[in-house]
ZAMARGU-4260 file (C-alpha; in steps of 0.2 Angstrom, whole numbers, plus 5000, padded with zeros to 4 digits):
<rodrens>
0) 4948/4701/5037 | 4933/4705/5048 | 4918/4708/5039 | 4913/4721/5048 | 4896/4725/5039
5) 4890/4707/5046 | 4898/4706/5064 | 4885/4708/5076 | 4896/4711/5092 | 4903/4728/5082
10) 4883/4732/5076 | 4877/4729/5096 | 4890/4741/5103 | 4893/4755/5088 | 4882/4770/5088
15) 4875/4783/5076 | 4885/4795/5088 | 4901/4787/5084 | 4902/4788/5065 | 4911/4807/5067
20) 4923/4798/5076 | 4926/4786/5064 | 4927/4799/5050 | 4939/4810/5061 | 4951/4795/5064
25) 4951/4790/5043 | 4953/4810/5041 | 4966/4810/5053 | 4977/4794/5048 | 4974/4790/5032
30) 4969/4808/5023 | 4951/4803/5019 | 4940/4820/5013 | 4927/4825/5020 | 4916/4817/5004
35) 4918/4803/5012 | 4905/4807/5023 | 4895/4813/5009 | 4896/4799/4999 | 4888/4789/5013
40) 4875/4798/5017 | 4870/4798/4998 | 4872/4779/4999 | 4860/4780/5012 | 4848/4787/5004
45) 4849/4778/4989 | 4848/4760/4998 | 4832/4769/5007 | 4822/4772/4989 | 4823/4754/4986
50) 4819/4744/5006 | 4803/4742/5012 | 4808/4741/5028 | 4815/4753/5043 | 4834/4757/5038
55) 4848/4753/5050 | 4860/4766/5051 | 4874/4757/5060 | 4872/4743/5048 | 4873/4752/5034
60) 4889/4762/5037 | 4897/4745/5043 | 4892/4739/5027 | 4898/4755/5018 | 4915/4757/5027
65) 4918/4737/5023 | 4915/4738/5002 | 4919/4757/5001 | 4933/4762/5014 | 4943/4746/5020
70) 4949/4739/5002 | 4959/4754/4998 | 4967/4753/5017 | 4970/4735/5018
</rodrens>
């Protein structure tokens, strides 16, 4: 498995633009909801309450579609 939340080649080319795409193609071919989306935007702003520091949004849906999204695909 790639770990995709800590493979800087797919953070350096991924884009806050493509997540829709992203959340189309899992809608699309594996039957994901919509709450999907919702659910990682309020794991967004949870994980921003407690950092100190500027978020990364590419980051943390790499990280989010690695522990939330993959498991129940692979």
């Amino acid at each position: 498995m790639i770990d995709m939340a800590r493979n800087k080649s797919v953070e350096s080319v991924m884009e806050e633009k493509d997540f829709d795409t992203v959340w189309n193609f899992l809608e699309t071919k594996f039957g994901y909801s919509k709450q999907w989306r919702v659910a990682f935007y309020e794991f967004v702003y949870e994980r921003s309450q407690h950092i100190s520091y500027k978020p990364n949004p590419v980051a943390d849906f790499l990280f989010f579609c690695t522990r939330e999204i993959y498991p129940p695909i692979k």
